[in-house]
C-alpha positions in Angstrom: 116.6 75.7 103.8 120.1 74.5 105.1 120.7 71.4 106.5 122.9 70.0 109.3 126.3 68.5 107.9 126.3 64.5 108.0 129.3 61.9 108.8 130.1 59.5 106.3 129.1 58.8 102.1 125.3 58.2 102.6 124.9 58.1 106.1 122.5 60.7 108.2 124.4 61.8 111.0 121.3 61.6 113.4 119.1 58.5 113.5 116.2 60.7 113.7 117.0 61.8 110.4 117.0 58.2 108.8 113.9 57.7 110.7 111.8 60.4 109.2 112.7 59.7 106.1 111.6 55.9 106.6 108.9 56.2 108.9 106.2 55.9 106.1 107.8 52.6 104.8 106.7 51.2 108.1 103.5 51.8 107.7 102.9 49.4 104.3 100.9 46.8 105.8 101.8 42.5 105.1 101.1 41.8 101.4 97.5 40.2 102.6 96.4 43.5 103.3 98.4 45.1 100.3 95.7 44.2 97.7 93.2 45.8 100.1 94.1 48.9 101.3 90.0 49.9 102.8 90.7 47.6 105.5 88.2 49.6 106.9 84.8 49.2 106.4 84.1 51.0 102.8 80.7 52.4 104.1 82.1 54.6 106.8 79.4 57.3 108.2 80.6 61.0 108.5 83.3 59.8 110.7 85.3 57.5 112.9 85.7 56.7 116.8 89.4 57.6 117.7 88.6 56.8 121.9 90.9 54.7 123.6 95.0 54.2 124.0 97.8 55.1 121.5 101.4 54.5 121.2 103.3 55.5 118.3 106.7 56.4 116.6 107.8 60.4 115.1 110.5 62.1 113.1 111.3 64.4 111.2 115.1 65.3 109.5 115.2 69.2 108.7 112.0 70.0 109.8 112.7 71.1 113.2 114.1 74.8 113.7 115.5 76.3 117.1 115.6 79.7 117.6 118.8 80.0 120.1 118.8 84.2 121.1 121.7 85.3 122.3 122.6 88.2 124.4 123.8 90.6 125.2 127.1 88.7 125.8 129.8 90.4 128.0 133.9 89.3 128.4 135.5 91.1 131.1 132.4 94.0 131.5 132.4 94.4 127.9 129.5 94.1 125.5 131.0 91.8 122.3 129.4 92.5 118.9 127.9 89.7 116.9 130.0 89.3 114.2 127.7 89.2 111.2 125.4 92.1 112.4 128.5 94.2 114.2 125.7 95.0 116.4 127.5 96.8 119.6 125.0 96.1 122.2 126.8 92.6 121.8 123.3 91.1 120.7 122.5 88.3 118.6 119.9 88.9 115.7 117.1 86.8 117.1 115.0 84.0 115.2 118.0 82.8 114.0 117.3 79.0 113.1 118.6 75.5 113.4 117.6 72.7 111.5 118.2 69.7 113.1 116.9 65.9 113.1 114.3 65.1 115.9 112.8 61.2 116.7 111.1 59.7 119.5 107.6 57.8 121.1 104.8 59.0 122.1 101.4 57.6 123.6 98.3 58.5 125.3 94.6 58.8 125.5 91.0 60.0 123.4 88.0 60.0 124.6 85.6 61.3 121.8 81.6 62.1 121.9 80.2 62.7 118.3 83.1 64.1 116.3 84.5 65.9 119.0 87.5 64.3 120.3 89.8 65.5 123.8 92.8 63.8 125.3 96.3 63.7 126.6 99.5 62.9 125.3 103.1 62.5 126.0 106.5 62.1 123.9 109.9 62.0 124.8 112.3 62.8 121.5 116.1 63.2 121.0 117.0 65.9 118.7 120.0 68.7 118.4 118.7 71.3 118.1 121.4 73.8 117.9 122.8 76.9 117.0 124.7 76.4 113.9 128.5 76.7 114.8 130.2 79.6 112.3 126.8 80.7 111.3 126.4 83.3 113.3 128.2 82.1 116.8 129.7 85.6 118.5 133.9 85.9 118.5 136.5 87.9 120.2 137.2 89.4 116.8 138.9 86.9 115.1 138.4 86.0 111.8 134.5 84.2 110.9 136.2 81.3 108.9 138.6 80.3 112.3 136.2 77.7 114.1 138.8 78.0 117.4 137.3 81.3 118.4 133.3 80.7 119.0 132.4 82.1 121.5 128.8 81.0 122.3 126.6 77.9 121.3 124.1 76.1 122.8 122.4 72.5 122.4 119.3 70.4 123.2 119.6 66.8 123.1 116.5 65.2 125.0 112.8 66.9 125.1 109.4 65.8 126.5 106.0 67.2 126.1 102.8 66.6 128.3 100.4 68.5 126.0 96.1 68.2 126.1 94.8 68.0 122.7 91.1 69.0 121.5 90.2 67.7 117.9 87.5 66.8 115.4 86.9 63.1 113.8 85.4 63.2 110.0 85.4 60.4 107.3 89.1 58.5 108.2 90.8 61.9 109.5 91.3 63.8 112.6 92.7 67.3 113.0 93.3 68.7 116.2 94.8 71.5 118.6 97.1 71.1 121.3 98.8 72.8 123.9 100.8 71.7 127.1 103.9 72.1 129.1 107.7 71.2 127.8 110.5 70.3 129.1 114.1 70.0 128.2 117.9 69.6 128.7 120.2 72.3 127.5 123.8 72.7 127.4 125.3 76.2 126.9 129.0 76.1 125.9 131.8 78.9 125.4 134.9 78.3 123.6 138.0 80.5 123.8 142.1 80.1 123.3 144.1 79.3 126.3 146.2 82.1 125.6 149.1 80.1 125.3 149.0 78.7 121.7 147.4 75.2 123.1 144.0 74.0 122.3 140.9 76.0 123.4 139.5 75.9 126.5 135.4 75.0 126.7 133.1 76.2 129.7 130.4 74.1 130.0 127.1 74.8 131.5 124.1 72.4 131.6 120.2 73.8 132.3 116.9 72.2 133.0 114.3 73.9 130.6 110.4 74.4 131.2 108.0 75.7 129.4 104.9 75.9 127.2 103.8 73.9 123.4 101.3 74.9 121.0 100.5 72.8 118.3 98.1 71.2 116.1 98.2 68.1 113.5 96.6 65.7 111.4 96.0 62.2 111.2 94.6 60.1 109.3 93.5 56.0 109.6 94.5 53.8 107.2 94.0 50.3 108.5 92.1 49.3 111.3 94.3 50.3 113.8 97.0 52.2 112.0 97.3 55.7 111.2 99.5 58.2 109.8 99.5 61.6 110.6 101.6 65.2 110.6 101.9 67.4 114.0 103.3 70.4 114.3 104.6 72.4 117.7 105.5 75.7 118.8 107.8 75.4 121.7 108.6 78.1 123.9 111.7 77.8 127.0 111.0 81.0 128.3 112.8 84.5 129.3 116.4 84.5 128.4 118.6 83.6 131.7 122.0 84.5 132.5 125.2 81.9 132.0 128.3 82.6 133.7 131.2 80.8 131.2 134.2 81.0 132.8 137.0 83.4 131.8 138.6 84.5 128.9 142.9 84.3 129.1 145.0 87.3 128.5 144.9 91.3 128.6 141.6 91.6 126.3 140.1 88.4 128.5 137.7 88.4 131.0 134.5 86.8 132.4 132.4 85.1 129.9 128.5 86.0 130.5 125.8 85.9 128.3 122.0 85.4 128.5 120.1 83.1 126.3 116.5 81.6 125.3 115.0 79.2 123.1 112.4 78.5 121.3 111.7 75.8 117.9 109.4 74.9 115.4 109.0 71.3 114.9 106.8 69.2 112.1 106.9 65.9 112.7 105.8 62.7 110.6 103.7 60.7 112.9 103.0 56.9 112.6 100.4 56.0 115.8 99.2 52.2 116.4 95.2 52.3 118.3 95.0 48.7 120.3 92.0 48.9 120.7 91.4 49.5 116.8 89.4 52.5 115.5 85.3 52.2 115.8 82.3 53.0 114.3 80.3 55.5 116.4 77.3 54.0 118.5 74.5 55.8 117.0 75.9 54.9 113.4 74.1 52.5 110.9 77.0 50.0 109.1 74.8 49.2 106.7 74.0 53.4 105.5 75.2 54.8 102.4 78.6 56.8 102.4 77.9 60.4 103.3 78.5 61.9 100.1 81.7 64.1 99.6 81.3 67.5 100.2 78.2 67.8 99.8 77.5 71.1 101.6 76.2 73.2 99.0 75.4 73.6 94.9 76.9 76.9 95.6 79.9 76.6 97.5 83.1 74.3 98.0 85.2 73.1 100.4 88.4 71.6 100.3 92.1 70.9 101.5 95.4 69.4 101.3 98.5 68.3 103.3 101.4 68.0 102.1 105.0 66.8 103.8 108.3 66.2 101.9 111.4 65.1 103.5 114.1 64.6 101.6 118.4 64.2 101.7 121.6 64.0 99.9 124.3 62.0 100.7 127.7 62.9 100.0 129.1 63.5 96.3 132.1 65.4 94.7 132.7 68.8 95.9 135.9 70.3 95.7 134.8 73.6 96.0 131.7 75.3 96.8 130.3 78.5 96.2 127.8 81.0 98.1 124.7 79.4 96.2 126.4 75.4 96.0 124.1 72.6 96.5 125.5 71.4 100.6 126.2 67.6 100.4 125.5 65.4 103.9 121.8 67.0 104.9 118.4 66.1 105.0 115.6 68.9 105.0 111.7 69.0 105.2 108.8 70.9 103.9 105.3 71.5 104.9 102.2 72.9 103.3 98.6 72.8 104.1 96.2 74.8 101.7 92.1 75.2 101.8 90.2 75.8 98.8 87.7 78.2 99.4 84.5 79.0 96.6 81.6 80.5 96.1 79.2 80.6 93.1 78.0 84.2 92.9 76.0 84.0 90.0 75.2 81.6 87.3 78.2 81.5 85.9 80.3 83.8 88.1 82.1 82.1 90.9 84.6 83.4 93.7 87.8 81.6 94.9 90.2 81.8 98.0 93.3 79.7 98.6 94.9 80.7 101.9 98.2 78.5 102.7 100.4 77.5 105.5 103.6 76.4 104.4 106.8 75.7 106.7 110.9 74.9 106.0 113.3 74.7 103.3 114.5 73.0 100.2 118.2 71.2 100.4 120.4 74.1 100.7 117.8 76.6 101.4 116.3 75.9 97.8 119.6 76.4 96.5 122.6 73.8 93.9 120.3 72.7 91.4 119.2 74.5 88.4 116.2 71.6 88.3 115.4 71.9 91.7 114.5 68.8 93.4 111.5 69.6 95.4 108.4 71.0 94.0 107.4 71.8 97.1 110.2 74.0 98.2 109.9 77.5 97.7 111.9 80.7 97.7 109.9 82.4 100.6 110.8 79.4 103.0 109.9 79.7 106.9 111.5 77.9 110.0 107.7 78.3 111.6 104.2 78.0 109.7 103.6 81.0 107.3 100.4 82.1 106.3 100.0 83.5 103.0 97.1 84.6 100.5 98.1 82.3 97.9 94.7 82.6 95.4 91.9 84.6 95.6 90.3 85.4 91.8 86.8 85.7 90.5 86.1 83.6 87.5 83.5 84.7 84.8 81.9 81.8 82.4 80.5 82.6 79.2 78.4 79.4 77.6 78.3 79.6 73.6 75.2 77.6 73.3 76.1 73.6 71.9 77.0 70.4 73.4 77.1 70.8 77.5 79.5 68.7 79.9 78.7 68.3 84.3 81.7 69.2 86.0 81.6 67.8 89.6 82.6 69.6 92.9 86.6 69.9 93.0 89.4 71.8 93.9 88.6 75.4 92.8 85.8 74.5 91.0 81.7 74.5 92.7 79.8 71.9 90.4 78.3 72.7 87.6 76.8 72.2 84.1 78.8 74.2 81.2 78.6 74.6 77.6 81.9 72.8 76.2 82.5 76.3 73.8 82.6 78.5 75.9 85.1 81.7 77.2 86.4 81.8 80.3 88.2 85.2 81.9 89.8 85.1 85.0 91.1 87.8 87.0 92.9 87.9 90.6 95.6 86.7 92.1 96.4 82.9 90.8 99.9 80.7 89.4 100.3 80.6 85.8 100.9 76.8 86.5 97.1 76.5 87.2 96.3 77.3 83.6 99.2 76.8 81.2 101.9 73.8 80.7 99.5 71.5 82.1 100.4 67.5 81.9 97.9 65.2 83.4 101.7 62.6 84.2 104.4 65.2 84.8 102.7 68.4 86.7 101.5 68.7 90.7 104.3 68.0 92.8 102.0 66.9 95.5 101.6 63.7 93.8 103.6 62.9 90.7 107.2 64.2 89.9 109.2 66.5 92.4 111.8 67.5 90.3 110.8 71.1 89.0 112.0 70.6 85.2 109.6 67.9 84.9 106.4 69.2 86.3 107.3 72.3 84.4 108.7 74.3 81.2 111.1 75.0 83.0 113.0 77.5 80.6 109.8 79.4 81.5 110.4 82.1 83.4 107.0 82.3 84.7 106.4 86.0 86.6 106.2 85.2 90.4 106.4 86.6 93.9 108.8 83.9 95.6 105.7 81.5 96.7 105.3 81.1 92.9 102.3 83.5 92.4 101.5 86.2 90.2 98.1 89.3 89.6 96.6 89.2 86.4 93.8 88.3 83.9 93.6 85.1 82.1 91.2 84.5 78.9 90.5 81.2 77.0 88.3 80.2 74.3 87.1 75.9 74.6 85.8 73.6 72.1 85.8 70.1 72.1 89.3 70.0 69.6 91.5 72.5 71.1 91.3 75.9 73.7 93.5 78.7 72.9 94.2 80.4 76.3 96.1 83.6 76.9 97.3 85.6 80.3 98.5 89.2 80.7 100.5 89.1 84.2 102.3 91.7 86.8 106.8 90.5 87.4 108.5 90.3 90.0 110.2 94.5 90.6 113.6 92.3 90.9 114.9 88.8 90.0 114.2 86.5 93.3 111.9 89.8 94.7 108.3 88.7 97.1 107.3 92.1 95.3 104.9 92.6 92.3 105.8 95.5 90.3 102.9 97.3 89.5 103.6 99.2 86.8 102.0 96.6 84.4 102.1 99.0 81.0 105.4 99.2 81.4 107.1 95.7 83.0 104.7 93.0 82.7 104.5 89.1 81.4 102.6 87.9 78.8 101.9 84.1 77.5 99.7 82.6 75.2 99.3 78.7 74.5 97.3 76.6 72.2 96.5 72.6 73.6 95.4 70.4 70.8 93.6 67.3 71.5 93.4 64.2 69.9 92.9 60.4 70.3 95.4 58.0 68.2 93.4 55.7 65.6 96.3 52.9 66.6 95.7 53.3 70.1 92.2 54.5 70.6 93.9 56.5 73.5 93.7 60.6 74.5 96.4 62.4 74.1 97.1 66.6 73.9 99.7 69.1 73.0 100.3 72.2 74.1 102.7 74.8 72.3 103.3 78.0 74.3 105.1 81.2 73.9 106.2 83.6 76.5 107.4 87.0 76.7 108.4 89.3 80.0 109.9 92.7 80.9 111.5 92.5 84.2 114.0 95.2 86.0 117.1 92.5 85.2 120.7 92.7 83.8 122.4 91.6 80.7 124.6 88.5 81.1 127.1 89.9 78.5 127.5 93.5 79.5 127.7 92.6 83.6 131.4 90.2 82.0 132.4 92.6 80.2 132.4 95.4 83.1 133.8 92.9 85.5 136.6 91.9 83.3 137.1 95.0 82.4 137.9 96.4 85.9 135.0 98.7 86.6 133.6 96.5 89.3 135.8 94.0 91.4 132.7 91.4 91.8 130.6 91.0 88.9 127.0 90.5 91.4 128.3 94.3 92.0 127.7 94.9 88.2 124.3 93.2 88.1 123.2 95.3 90.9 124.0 98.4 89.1 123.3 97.4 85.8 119.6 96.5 86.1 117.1 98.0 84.0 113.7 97.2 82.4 115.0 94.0 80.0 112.8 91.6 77.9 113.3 87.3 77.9 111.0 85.5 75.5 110.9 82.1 74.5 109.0 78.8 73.6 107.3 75.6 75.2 106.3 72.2 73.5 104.1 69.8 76.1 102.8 66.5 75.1 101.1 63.9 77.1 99.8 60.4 75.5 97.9 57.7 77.0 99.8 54.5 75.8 96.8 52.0 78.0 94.2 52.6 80.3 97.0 53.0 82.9 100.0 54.0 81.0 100.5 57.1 79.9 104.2 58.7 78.3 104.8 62.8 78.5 107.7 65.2 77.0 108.6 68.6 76.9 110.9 71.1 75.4 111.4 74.5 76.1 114.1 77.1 75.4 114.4 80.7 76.1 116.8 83.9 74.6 119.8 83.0 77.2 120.9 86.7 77.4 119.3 88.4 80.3 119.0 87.4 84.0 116.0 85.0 85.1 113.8 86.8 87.3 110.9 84.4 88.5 111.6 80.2 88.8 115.2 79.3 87.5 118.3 79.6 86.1 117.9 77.4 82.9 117.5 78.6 79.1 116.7 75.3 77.3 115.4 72.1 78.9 114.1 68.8 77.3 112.3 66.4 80.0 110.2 63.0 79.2 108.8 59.8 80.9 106.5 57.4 82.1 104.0 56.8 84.5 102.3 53.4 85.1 99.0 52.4 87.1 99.2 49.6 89.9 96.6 47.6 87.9 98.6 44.9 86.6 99.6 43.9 90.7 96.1 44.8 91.9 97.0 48.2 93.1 94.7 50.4 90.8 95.5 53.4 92.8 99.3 53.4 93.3 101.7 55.2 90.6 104.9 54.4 88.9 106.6 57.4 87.4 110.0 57.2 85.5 111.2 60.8 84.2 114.6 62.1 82.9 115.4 65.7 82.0 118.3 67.6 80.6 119.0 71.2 81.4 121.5 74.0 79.4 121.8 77.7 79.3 123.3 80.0 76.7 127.1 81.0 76.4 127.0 84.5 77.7 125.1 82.6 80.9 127.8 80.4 81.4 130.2 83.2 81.3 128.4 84.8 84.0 128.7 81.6 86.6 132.4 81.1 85.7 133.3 84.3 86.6 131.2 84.1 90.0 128.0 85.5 88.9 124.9 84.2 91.5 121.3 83.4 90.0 118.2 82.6 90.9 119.2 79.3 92.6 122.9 78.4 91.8 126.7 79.8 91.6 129.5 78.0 92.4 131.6 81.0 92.2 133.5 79.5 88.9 132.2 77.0 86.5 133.2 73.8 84.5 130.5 73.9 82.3 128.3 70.7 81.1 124.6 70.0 80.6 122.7 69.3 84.2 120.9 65.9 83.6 118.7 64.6 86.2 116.5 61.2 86.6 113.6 60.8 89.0 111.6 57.5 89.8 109.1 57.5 92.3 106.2 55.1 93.7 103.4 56.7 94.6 101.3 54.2 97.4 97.6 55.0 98.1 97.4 53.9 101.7 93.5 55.1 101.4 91.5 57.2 99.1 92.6 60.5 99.7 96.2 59.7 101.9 99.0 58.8 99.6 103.0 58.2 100.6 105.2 58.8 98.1 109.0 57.5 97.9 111.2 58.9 95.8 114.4 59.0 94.4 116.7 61.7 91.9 119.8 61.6 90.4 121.6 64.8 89.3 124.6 64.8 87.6 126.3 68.2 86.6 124.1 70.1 89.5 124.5 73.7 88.4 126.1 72.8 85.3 129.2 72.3 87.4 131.3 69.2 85.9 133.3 69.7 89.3 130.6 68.8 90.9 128.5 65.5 92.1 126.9 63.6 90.6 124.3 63.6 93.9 122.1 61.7 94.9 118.8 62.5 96.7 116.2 60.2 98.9 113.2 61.0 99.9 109.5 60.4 101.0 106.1 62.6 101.0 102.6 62.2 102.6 100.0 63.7 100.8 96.3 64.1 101.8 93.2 65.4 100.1 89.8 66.6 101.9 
């Protein structure tokens, strides 16, 4: 989740960087084709014909991490200890990352028979991937914060790939596999004192790297001979090798030898341009009817999503900066891809599975901003694709007899025909997100708002493992006017913990919420409202007990007096959600939500009251029905014992400074949501944060970025 530091208010350091997070704008057709983004034919069969020549441009900035192992390094004969591990063997902690910006070309060649697609392709990219100096760089047992004494790092500027690539074509998309040889210029470097008080002294050592890539991507047409796409790659250098570095000066001096290997994890944003344009097959009919979507079964569902966030902060006011401080000068990416698995057991009983792959960091490793800035970022972040169970529950209906509705095939939902009263009980693993605080303007940061306070309550401290998931049963009771809807949950054993405590009788979370609906007589436009209320019992500390220890001299560092301190602790509180159509395609939202301030947050945040509103327009009015405007502004607070706690260098969930000038964290978001087809979308966006982490010392910051989203 950290980024590289940048050169320069505004300015990426690497072009790659200012590439990836551009590289969709380049894709927004002339304004003829801008009212009609189908520029392919609108009665596609099954699938298109991807055969013939490509070229195309990729980036990525901070989605790209290097895995530089180190060791064991020698200096004169003898083993050094990393410094951050003391490990004595003198050898690095491997899978250490570096984020990095990568950008280059690419082109090659498909050949495709049916759906099934093979080819070959080749890039050539500059990057840097490196190890990050004063991270975790071995010394000659000086000091960490001296930068004179680093010992080893290593760089890659320039990489090419010659990789096959086996894939399958349906309705405007491909996905596909890939694997391949790599290759690559390294430089290892060592850096030591002259021993004479003068500047330090660098051995240099350059090496020709080859290897192997695995991989695999999607892409996805959206003109007639444009497509925009995501690929990932595993790259592997091989066994570590021995460097000879030179000598270290003086009586503890010595040859310098160490042995090193690399490997990174790349996901790139890909924008490809077909020559030849994209075709239908031969043995389709242009003038058939549109293969309907997934239409497999009555009883089953099939779905999935892509979703790819890149995103940066230039520079702002930091005077200081704390363990958990928002980093100014980075860019970072994210990556998740999700299928949506169901099955309908029984009339009326259905089955659901939601595995995920998710990849990289927020800004600062998720860290700085109380309202973070990327929904898609989580706490359980990964330099290389992570696979995780994120959903799997079973979901009993019970129809009341009345009025029925048809509920077509969706995400997490087979089609069907329901009674509207009816109770629902769900039980599984799920995110209390999928059923409560709901806002048809302000809630899936796949496609509206990024900024977590508003597509959340976000003085809700939902329980959570770090992915944002929870075990539990969930009950509600529909009709027409209103559902009342209520969920009995397992927490977190410890603020910021991947593991589910399962003593639920004892430390458990509990919400209830009732959603009014109505339609205004002066409007004759839907609107709802949705008043929650939320209580938890997590293993957390009391903001006002860990001060008072810590200025009272029983612990030197008050994070040492939460650790010590934490015991079973309740935090209730309140949410108000509105949403109101205004027109056909404008629509206003707003929500409040507050919390008792006086123990730790154990599950999304490190707010107590927050009060978020805004807009969000259709592209009707400029002939761009699809495409979204949204406009949103949120405040955040927390309580005076919680402010305490920062300025006297407390850390939460996501922020600490390490002292505090306290003021209200406000934060604006505007965003334009482009639909480049009917299920690909590129997002650009932009957030202002002033006060990030309450800190009056700090920013205002300001944050750029672009997604590419895509539904199946």
């Amino acid at each position: 989740m950290r980024g590289r530091a940048v050169r320069g208010p505004g300015r990426l350091r690497h072009p790659g960087a200012l590439l990836a997070i551009l590289l969709p704008a380049a894709a927004i057709p002339t304004a003829g084709w801008a009212a009609d983004p189908a520029a392919l034919p609108s009665n596609l069969p099954a699938y298109i014909d991807w055969s013939g020549p490509y070229l195309g441009l990729q980036g990525s900035a901070g989605a790209s991490f290097g895995a530089l192992n180190f060791g064991p390094t020698t200096v004169g004969g003898r083993a050094i200890p990393d410094f951050r591990t003391g490990d004595a063997t003198g050898r690095s902690d491997r899978g250490r990352e570096a984020t990095t910006a990568v950008g280059g070309v690419f082109g090659g060649w498909n050949w495709q028979r049916g759906p099934w697609l093979y080819g070959i392709e080749a890039d050539v990219s500059a990057a840097n991937l490196k190890r990050p100096v004063g991270s975790n760089a071995l010394r000659l047992g000086y000091e960490e914060a001296d930068p004179v004494f680093d010992v080893i790092r290593a760089k890659t500027d320039f990489y090419g790939l010659l990789r096959g690539r086996v894939g399958y074509s349906f309705d405007r998309a491909l996905v596909y596999a890939t694997f391949g040889l790599a290759g690559a210029s390294t430089r290892i470097l060592a850096t030591y004192p002259d021993g004479a008080g003068g500047p330090a002294a660098t051995a240099r050592r350059d090496e020709a790297s080859l290897g192997f890539t695995l991989g695999a991507g999607l892409q996805y047409a959206i003109t007639d001979r444009i497509a925009l796409g995501l690929d990932y790659r595993y790259i592997d250098y091989g066994e570590s090798r021995r460097f000879d570095l030179g000598t270290v000066p003086g009586p503890a001096g010595g040859a310098v030898s160490t042995r090193a290997a690399f490997t990174s994890n790349q996901m790139l944003a890909r924008l490809s341009w077909y020559p030849e344009g994209f075709r239908l097959p031969p043995e389709a009919d242009a003038t058939a009817p549109n293969v309907p979507d997934n239409d497999v079964s009555d009883r089953f569902t099939l779905h999935g999503q892509t979703t790819f966030v890149n995103q940066g902060v230039t520079g702002f006011r930091a005077p200081y900066r704390g363990e958990q401080s928002l980093v100014p000068h980075q860019a970072q990416a994210t990556t998740t891809a999700t299928a949506f698995i169901g099955f309908k057991l029984l009339e009326g009983t259905e089955l659901y599975y939601n595995p995920e792959f998710s990849q990289g960091f927020g800004l600062s490793r998720t860290l700085g901003v109380a309202g973070f800035v990327n929904g898609e970022a989580q706490k359980a972040g990964a330099p290389f694709p992570k696979l995780r169970s994120n959903r799997y529950f079973i979901r009993q209906t019970f129809g009341l007899g009345g009025e029925t509705e048809d509920v077509p095939d969706g995400i997490n939902q087979v089609a069907t025909r329901r009674d509207i009263e009816r109770i629902t009980v769900v039980a599984g693993k799920f995110a209390l997100g999928d059923f409560f605080d709901g806002n048809v303007y302000a809630h899936d940061p796949r496609i509206d708002f990024m900024n977590w306070s508003l597509w959340a309550a976000s003085a809700w401290d939902f329980p959570a493992n770090l992915p944002g998931f929870t075990q539990g049963v969930y009950v509600e009771y529909n009709r027409k006017e209103f559902a009342i809807r209520a969920a009995y949950t397992q927490v977190p054993k410890e603020p910021s913990s991947d593991v589910l405590d399962p003593r639920v009788f004892e430390r458990a979370g509990a919400v209830v919420e009732l959603e009014t609906r109505h339609t205004l007589p002066v409007l004759d436009q839907p609107g709802r409202v949705r008043l929650g209320a939320f209580t938890n019992v997590t293993n957390t500390a009391n903001y006002r007990q860990v001060v008072g220890l810590t200025l009272g001299g029983a612990f030197a560092d008050i994070n040492d007096a939460v650790q010590a301190t934490r015991r079973p602790r309740r935090k209730s509180g309140f949410y108000v959600n509105l949403e109101q159509a205004v027109t056909d395609d404008v629509g206003v939202f707003a929500r409040a939500s507050a919390n008792d301030g006086r123990n730790e947050s154990a599950s999304f945040t490190d707010i107590d009251a927050s009060l978020s509103g805004g807009v969000s327009i259709k592209g009707a009015a400029w002939d761009r029905p699809l495409d979204t405007i949204g406009l949103g502004a949120t405040m955040n607070a927390i309580s005076r014992d919680h402010r305490a706690f920062f300025a006297n260098g407390g850390l939460g969930l996501l922020i600490g400074d390490g002292r505090l000038t306290y003021a209200p964290e406000r934060a604006v978001e505007a965003y334009y949501a482009l639909s480049l087809a009917k299920f690909f979308t590129v997002t650009f966006d932009y957030q202002l944060v002033s006060n990030p982490a309450y800190n009056r010392d700090r920013g205002p910051a300001h944050f750029f970025g672009t997604r590419l989203h895509a539904d199946f």
